[in-house]
ROROGU-448804 format. One line per field, with one value per residue (C-alpha): residue number from 1; x, y, z; residue in one letter. Coordinates in Angstrom, 2 decimals. Layout:
<rs>
num = NUM,...
u = X,...
v = Y,...
w = Z,...
residuo = a,...
</rs>
This chain:
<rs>
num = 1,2,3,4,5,6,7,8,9,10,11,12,13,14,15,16,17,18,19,20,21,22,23,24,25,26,27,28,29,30,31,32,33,34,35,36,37,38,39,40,41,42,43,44,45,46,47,48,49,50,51,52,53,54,55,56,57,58,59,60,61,62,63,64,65,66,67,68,69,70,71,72,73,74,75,76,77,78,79,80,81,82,83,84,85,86,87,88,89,90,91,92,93,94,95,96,97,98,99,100,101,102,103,104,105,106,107,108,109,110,111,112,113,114,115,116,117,118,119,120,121,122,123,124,125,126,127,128,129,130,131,132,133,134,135,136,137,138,139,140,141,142,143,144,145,146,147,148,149,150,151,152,153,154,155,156,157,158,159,160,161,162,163,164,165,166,167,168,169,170,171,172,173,174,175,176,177,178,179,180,181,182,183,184,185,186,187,188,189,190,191,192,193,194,195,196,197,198,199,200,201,202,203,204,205,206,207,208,209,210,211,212,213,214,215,216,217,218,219,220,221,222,223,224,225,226,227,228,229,230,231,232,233,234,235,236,237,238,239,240,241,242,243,244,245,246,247,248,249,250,251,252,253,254,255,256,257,258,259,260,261,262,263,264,265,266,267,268,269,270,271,272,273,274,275,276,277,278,279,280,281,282,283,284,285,286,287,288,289,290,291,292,293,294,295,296,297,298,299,300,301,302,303,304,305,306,307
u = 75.26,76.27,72.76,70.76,69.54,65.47,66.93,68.31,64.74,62.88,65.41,65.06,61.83,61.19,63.51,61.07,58.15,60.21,59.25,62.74,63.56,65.95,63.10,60.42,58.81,55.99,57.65,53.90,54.82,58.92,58.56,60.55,63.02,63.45,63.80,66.23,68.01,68.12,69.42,72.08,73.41,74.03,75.73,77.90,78.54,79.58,82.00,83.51,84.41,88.23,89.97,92.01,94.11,94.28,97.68,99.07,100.45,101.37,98.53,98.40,100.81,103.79,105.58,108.50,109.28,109.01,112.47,113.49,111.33,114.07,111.76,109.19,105.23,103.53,100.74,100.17,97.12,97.01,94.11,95.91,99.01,100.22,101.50,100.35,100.01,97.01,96.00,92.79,91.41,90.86,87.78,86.82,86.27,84.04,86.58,84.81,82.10,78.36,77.57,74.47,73.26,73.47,71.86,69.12,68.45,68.63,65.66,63.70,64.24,63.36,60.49,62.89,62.83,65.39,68.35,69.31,66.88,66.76,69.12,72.42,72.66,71.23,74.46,76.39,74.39,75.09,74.91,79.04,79.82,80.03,76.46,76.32,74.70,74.27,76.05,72.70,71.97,75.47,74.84,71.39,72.46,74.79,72.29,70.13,72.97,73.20,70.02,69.56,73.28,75.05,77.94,77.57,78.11,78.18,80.39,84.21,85.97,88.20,91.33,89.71,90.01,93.07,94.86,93.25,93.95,97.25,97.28,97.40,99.46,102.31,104.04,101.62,100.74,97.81,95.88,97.09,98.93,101.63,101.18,102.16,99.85,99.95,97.40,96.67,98.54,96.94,94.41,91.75,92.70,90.20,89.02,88.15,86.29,84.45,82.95,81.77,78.73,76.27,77.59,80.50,83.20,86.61,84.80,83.08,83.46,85.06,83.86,83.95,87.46,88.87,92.06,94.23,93.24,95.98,97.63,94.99,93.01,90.81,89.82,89.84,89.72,90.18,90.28,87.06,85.48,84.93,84.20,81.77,83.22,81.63,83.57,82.45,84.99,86.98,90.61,92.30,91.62,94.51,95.76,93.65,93.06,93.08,95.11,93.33,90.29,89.81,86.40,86.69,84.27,81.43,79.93,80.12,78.24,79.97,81.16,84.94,85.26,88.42,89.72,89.53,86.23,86.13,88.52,90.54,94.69,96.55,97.48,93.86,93.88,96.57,95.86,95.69,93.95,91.04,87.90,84.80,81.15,77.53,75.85,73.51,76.64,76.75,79.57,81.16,82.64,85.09,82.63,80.07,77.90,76.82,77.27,76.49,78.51,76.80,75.61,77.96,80.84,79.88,80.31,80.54,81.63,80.92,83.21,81.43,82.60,80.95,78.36
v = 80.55,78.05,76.72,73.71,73.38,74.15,77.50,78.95,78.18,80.18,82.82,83.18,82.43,86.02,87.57,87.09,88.05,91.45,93.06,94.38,95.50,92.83,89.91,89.97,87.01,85.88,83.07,80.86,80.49,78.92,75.09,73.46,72.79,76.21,77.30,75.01,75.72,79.30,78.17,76.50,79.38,81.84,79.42,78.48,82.11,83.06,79.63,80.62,84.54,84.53,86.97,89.90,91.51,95.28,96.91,99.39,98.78,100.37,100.38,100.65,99.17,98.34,97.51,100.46,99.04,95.94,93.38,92.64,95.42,97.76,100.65,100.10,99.92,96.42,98.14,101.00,102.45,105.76,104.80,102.62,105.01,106.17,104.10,105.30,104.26,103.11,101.36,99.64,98.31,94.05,93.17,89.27,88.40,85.97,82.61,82.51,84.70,84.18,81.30,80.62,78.09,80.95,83.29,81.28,80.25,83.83,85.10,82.10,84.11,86.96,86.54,87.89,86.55,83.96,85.55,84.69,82.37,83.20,84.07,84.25,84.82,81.03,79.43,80.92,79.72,76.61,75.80,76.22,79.02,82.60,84.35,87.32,89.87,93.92,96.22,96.71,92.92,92.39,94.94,93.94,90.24,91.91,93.66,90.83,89.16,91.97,91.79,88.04,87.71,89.46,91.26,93.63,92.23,94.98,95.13,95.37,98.42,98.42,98.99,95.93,94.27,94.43,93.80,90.33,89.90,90.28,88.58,91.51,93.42,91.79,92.40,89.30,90.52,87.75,86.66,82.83,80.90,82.18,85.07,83.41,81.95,78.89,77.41,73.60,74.76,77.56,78.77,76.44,74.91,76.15,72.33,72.53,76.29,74.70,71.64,74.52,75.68,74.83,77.37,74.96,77.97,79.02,82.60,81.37,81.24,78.46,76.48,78.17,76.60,74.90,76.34,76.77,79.64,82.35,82.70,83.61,81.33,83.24,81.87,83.38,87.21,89.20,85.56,84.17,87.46,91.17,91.41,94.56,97.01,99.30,102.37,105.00,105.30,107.93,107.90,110.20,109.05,107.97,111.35,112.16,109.02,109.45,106.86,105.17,103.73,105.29,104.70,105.85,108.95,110.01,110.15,109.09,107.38,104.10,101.42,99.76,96.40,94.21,91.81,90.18,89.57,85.89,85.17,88.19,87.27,87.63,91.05,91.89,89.97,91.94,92.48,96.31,96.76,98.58,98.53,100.70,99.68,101.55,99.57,98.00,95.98,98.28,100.35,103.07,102.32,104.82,106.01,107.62,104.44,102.88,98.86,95.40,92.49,89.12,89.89,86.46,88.83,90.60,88.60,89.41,88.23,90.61,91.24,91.56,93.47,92.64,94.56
w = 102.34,105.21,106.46,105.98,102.51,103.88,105.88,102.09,100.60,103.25,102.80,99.50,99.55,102.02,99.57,96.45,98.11,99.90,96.46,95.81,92.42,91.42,92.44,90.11,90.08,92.87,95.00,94.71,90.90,91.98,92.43,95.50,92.89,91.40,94.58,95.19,91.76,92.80,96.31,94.73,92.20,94.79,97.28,94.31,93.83,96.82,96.96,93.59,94.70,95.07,97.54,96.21,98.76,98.14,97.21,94.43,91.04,87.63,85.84,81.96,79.08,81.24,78.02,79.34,82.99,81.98,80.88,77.65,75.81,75.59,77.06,74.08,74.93,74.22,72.28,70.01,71.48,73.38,75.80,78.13,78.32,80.66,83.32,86.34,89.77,91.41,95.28,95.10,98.27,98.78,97.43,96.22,92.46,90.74,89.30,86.22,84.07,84.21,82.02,80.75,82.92,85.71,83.64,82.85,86.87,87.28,84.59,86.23,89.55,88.93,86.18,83.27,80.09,79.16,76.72,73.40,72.29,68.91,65.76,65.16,69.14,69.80,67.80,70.97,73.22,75.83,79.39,80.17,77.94,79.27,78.54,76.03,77.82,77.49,80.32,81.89,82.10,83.11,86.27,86.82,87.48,90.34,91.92,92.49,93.97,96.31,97.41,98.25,99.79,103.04,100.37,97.86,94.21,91.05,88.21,88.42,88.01,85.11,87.48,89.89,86.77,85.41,89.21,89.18,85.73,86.65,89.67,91.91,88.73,88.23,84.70,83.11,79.30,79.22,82.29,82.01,84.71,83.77,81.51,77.81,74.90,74.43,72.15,73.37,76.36,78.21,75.65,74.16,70.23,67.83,67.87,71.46,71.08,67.92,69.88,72.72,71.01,68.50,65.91,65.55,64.76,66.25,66.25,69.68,72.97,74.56,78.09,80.80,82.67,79.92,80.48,83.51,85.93,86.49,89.60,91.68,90.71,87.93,84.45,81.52,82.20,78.53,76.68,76.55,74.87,76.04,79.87,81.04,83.47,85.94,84.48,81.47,79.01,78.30,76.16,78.13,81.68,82.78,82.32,85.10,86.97,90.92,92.36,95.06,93.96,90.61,89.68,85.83,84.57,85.76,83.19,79.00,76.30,76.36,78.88,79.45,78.80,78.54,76.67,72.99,71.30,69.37,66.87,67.67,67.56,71.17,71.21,71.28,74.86,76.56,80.53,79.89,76.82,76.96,74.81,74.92,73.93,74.17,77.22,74.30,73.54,70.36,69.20,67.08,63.48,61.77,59.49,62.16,62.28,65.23,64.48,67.11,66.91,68.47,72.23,72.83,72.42,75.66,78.79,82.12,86.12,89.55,92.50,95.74,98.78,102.48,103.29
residuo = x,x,x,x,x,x,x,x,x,x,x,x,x,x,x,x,x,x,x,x,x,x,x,x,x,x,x,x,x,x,x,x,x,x,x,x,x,x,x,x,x,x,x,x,x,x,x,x,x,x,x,x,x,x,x,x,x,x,x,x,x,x,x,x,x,x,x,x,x,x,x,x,x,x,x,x,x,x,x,x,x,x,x,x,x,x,x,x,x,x,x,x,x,x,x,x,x,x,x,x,x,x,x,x,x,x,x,x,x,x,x,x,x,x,x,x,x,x,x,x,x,x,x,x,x,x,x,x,x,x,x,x,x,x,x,x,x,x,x,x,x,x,x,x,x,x,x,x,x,x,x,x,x,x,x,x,x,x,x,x,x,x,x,x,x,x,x,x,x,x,x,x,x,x,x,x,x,x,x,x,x,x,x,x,x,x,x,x,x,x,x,x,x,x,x,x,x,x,x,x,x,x,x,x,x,x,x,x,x,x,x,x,x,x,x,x,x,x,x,x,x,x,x,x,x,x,x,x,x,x,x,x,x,x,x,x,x,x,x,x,x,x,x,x,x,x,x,x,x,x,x,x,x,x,x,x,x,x,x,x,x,x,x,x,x,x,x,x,x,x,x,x,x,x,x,x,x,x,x,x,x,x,x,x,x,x,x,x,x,x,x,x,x,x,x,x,x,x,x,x,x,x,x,x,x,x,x
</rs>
């Protein structure tokens, strides 16, 4: 927002007391300073979306058009084969996930409970570190963005995704400034992810832009643990994947998300690896059962589009 600091208030202000379903709370109970806390997330969001100009690319495991691979795929799994081609139009993408900070000023927004509070959960937890959310909290937080700015904010679709992961899809295998792995270099040491949260573990997340952004100025997409996606999952999509806009299923039981969960070695943080997950943040095990790892593993950032 672009107005005086008293205008963003009122507006906000009018929002909570419009009675939409992403504002909760009653304004009377929001201080002048929560207001002004609130004031000051959304401003900050819309300051840290960065622009992605539309255009096609080969989506998937580019392992075979890629040099120096000798034709050979990057990664043995079937769900991000095959290469296909897909045109997305430009949209703008969040610079960083959610972290909790946000989330909190968000909860105290709407009315919502603060997250992760308790348990194993409250090890992950601190104000810089990407917050550990289920896909419906994840798409909730969007929505209320959308109704208390002038663009529309959800979830990324998983092809949205991997284009700015790849800095509009160019051949990088991780989303780093300039596509390697460099621990100490362009990822975080284990040191440096230990001193990020109480738990005190290299199975954590690490601070929120404590490496270099990639190209287009994005941190940490796929290497700073799971990231939700708009799309269902299914294995064989691609098969079938339109190629402007593609939008996944539509329908499934679980969600896409990207990226490497905590602890996980590189090639679980490829740009075009895909994951699946119930929305719960819960998942499938090869013996039938349905399993959760920590909520922190699930993390989240929005694109918006102009309204």
């Amino acid at each position: 927002m672009h107005n005086s600091s008293s205008t963003v208030i009122l507006a906000i202000s009018l929002l909570l007391l419009s009675g939409c379903n992403e504002s909760e709370s009653n304004s009377e109970e929001l201080t002048t300073s929560d207001q002004e806390k609130i004031a000051a997330l959304i401003k900050k969001t819309e300051d840290n979306m960065i622009s992605v100009k539309g255009g096609t690319f080969q989506m998937g495991d580019f392992g075979p058009i890629d040099e120096g691979t000798n034709g050979l795929p990057y990664s043995v799994h079937k769900d991000n084969k095959p290469l296909h081609t897909v045109t997305l139009d430009s949209y703008s993408i969040s610079a960083t996930q959610v972290s909790y900070d946000d989330f909190d000023t968000y909860t105290l927004a709407t009315g919502k409970q603060t997250i992760n509070n308790s348990g194993i959960e409250k090890k992950y937890r601190a104000p810089n570190v990407p917050a550990g959310v289920t896909w419906y909290q994840a798409n909730d937080y969007c929505s209320w963005l959308s109704a208390n700015t002038d663009s529309t904010y959800k979830l990324p679709t998983e092809a949205q995704w991997e284009f700015a992961a790849r800095s509009r899809g160019q051949f990088y295998i991780f989303a780093t400034n300039d596509g390697s792995f460099e621990r100490g270099v362009n990822i975080p040491t284990r040191e440096e992810i230990k001193n990020s949260t109480p738990a005190n573990s290299s199975l954590s997340p690490s601070k929120i832009k404590a490496i270099p952004p990639n190209p287009l100025g994005i941190y940490q997409m796929g290497l700073n643990g799971f990231e939700w996606t708009n799309d269902w999952y299914s294995e064989g999509y691609y098969k079938n994947s339109p190629q402007l806009n593609p939008q996944g299923p539509n329908s499934g039981s679980e969600k896409v998300e990207r990226g490497g969960g905590f602890g996980e070695g590189p090639t679980a943080m490829f740009t075009f690896n895909r994951r699946s997950s119930k929305a719960k943040g819960e998942f499938v095990a090869g013996d039938g059962s349905t399993k959760s790892l920590p909520l922190a593993e699930h993390t989240f950032r929005c694109i918006s589009i102009t309204k």
